[in-house]
VOKE-985482 format. One record per residue (C-alpha): residue number from 0; x, y, z negated; residue in three letters. Coordinates in steps of 0.25 Angstrom, whole numbers, padded with zeros to 4 digits. Last residue first. Example, Ala and Ser with C-alpha at 12.3 -4.5 7.8 and 13.67 -1.06 7.14 Angstrom:
BEGIN
  num      u      v      w  residuo
    1   0055  -0004  -0029      SER
    0   0049  -0018  -0031      ALA
END
This chain:
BEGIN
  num      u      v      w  residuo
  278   0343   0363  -0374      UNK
  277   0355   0359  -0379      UNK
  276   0363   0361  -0363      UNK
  275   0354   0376  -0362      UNK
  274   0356   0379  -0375      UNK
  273   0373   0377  -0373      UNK
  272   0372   0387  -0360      UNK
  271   0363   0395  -0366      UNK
  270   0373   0397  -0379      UNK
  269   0364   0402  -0390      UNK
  268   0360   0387  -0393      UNK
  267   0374   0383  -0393      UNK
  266   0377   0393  -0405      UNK
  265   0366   0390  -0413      UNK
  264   0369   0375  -0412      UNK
  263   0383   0378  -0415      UNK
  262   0379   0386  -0428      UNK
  261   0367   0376  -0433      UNK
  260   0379   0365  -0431      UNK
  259   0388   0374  -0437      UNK
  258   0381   0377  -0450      UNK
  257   0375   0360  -0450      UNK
  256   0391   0358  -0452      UNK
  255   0393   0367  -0462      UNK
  254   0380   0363  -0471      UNK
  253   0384   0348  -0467      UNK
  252   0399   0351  -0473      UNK
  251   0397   0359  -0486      UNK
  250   0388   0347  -0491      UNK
  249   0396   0336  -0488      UNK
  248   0407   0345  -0494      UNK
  247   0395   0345  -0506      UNK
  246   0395   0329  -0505      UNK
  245   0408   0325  -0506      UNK
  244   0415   0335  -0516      UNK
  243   0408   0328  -0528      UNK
  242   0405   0315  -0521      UNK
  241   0421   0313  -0520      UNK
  240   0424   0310  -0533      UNK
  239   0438   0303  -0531      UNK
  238   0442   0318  -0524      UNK
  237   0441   0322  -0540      UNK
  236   0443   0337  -0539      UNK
  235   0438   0338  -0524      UNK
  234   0426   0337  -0530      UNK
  233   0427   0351  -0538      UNK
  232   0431   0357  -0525      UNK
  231   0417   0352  -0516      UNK
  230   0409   0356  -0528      UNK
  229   0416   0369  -0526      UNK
  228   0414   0370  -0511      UNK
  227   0399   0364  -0512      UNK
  226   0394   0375  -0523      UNK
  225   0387   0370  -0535      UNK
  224   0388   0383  -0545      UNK
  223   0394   0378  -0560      UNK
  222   0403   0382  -0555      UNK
  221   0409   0395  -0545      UNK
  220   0405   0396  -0533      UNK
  219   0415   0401  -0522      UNK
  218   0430   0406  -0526      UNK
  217   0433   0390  -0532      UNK
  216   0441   0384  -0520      UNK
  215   0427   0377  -0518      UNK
  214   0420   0388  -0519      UNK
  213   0428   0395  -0506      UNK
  212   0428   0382  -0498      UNK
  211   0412   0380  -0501      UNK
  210   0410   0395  -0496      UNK
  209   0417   0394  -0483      UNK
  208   0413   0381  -0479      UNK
  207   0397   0386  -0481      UNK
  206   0403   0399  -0474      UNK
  205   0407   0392  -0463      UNK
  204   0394   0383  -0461      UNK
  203   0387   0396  -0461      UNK
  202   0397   0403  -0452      UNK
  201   0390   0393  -0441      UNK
  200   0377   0399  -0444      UNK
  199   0381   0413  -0444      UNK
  198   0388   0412  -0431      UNK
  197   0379   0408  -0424      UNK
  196   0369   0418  -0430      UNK
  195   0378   0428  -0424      UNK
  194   0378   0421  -0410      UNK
  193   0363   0424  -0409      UNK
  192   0363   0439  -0417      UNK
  191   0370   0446  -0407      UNK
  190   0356   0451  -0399      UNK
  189   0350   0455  -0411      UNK
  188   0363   0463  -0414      UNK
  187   0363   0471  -0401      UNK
  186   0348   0476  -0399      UNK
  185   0341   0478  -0413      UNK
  184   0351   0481  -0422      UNK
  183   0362   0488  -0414      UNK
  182   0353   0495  -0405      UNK
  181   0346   0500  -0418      UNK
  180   0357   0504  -0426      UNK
  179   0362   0512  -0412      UNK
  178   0350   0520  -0410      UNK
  177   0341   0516  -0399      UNK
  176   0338   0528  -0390      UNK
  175   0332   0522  -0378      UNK
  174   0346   0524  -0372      UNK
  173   0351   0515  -0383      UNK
  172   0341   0504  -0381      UNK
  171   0345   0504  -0366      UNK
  170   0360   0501  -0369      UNK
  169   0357   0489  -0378      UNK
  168   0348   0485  -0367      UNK
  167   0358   0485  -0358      UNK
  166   0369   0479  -0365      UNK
  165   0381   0484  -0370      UNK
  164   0379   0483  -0385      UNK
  163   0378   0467  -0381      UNK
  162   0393   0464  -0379      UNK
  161   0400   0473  -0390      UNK
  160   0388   0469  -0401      UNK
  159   0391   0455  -0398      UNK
  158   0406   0456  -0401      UNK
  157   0403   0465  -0414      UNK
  156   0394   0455  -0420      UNK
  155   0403   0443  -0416      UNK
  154   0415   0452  -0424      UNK
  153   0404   0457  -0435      UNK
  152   0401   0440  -0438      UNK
  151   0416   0436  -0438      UNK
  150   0418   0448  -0446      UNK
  149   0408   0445  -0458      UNK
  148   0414   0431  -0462      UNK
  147   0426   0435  -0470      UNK
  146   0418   0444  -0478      UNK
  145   0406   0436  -0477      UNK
  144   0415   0424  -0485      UNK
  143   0420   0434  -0495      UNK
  142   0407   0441  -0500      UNK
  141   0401   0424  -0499      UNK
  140   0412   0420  -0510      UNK
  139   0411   0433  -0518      UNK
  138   0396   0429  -0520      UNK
  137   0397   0415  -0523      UNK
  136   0408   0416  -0534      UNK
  135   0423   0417  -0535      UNK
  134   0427   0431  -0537      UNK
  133   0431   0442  -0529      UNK
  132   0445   0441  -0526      UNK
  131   0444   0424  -0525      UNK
  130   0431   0425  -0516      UNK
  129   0439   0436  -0506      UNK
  128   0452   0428  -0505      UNK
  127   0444   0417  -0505      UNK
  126   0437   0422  -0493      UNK
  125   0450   0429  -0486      UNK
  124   0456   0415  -0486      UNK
  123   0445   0407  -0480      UNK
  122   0445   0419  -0470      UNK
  121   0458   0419  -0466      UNK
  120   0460   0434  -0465      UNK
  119   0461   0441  -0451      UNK
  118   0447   0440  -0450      UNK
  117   0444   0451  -0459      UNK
  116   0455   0458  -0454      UNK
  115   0447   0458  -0440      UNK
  114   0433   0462  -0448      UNK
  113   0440   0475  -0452      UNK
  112   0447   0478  -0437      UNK
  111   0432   0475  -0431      UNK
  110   0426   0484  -0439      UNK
  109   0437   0495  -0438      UNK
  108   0439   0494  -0422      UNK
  107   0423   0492  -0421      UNK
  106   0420   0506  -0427      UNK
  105   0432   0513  -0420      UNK
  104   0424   0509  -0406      UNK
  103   0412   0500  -0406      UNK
  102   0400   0504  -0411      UNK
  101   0391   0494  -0409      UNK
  100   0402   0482  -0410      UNK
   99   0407   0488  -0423      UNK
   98   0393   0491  -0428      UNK
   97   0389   0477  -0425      UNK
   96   0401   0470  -0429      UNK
   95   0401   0477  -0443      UNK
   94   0384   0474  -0445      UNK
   93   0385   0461  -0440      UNK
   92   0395   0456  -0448      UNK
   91   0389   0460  -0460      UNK
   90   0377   0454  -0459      UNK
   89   0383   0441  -0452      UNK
   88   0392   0439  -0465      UNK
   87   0383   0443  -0474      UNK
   86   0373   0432  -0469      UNK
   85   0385   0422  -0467      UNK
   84   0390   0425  -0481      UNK
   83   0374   0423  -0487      UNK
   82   0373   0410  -0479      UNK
   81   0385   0404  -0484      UNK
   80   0384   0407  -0499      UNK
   79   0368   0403  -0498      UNK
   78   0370   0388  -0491      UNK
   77   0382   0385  -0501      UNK
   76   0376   0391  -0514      UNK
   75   0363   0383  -0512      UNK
   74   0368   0370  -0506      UNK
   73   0376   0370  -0518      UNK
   72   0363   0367  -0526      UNK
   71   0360   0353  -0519      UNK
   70   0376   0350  -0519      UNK
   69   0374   0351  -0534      UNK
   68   0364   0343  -0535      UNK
   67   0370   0332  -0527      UNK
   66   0384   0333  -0533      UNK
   65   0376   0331  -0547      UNK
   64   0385   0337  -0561      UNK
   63   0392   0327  -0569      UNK
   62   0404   0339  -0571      UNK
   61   0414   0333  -0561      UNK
   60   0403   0332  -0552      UNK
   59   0393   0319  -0551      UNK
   58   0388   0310  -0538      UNK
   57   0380   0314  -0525      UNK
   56   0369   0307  -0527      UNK
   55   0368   0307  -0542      UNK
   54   0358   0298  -0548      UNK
   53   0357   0288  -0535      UNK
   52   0373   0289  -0535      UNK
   51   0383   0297  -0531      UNK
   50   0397   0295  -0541      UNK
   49   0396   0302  -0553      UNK
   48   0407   0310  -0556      UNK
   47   0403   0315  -0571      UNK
   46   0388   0311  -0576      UNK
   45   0394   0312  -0591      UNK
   44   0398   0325  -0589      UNK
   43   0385   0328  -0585      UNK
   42   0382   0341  -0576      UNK
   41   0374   0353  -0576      UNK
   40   0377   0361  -0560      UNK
   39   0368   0356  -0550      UNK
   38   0356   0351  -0558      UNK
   37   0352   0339  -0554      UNK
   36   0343   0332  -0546      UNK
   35   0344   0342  -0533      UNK
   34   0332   0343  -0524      UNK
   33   0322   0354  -0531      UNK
   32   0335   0363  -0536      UNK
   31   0342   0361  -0522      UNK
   30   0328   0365  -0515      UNK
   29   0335   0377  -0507      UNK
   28   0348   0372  -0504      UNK
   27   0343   0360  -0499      UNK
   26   0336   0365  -0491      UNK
   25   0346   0375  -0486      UNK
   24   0354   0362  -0485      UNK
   23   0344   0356  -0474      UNK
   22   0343   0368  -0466      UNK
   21   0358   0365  -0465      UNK
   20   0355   0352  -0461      UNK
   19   0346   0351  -0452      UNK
   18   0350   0364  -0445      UNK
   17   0364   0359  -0443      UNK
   16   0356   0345  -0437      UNK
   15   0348   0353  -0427      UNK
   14   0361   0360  -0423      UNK
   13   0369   0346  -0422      UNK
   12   0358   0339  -0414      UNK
   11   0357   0351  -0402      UNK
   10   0347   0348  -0392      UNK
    9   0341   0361  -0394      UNK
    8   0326   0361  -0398      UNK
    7   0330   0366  -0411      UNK
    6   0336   0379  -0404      UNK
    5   0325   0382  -0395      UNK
    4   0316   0380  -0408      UNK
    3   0323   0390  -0416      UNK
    2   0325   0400  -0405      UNK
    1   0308   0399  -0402      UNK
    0   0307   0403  -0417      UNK
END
């Protein structure tokens, strides 16, 4: 709790404004059935491109449907898609670069050689290589973007793994019979785990990009499922009906931008010498 504090203390506008509005969306993303005023994927014909208006804020779809309401319930897929990829991406990631840094040796060549092809791929490529293979749909999308994600978070791992494993009090836990699970768990990653979370959240706005420019090529969610890539894609039919693509790239950027501002903020707080000129 005393973390939390020091870190809203900090004279830092953009963090505080990252945190406002990503707190915001999830929000949003929660009470989307309660806030929106229509139902995000039935339409009318009749009610076809609407421009915004005191009925529909944000205008009408091709199929009459509400850009508001829709956007409302995107929130959902969007905020849950990204988080679970950084979440399997940092479990993952941690456990290879942990053993590989622990271990060392043959252990760390393999790892490391595995993640490095990984890497070697452009990862935009490899992702709908992987989505297209599989199958367009939430769940494919997410396996594809934690697979290329993962080795960025084992080769940090590894890195901090190498420089602290050293340490005295790493060393004295093993003389007093520690077994090596329990060094690794309790003494060497609890003391990685700072820049990690940095990383998380700045991957957060990534993975948000990420997973919109997959659905809106067609390998993410699949209609009638709201989803800011692919409402983005089905506005970019008619570019003379710029409310329907408008307003969920809107959507995509202040969810990215608050990402990074919480990440940089993070990041400068960690740093003494950048806590110290915030603080």
């Amino acid at each position: 709790m005393k973390g939390i504090k020091d870190l809203l203390r900090q004279k830092n506008f953009m963090f505080k404004l990252g945190v406002v509005l990503f707190f915001a969306w999830i929000l949003v993303a929660i009470f989307a059935p309660i806030i929106a005023p229509h139902s995000p994927t039935e339409g009318d014909l009749a009610f076809q491109y609407l421009p915004p208006s005191a009925d529909y804020w944000f205008g009408t779809d091709e199929l009459g449907r509400d850009v508001f309401s829709r956007v409302l319930y995107a929130s959902r897929v969007s905020l849950t898609a990204s988080l679970v990829t950084v979440l399997i991406s940092f479990g993952v990631g941690i456990f290879f670069g942990g053993l590989a840094g622990y271990i060392g040796g043959v252990v760390d060549d393999v790892m490391m050689r595995f993640s490095e092809m990984i890497q070697s791929f452009p990862p935009l490529i490899l992702a709908m290589v992987i989505a297209a293979a599989l199958g367009p749909n939430i769940s494919n999308s997410i396996l594809a973007m934690a697979v290329i994600w993962w080795p960025n978070y084992a080769r940090l791992t590894r890195s901090i793994v190498i420089s602290l494993k050293s340490n005295d009090y790493v060393t004295a836990s093993r003389v007093l019979g520690a077994t090596h699970t329990r060094i690794l768990t309790r003494e060497i990653l609890p003391n990685s785990i700072g820049s990690l979370i940095v990383m998380c959240t700045l991957d957060l706005g990534n993975a948000i990009l990420m997973f919109s420019g997959l659905s809106f090529l067609g390998l993410g969610v699949q209609p009638p499922t709201p989803e800011w890539g692919a409402m983005v894609s089905d506005g970019v039919r008619d570019t003379a009906k710029w409310w329907v693509s408008t307003f969920p790239g809107l959507a995509i950027f202040s969810v990215a931008i608050a990402a990074n501002f919480i990440g940089d903020g993070l990041r400068d707080y960690l740093d003494p010498k950048m806590r110290r000129t915030n603080g």
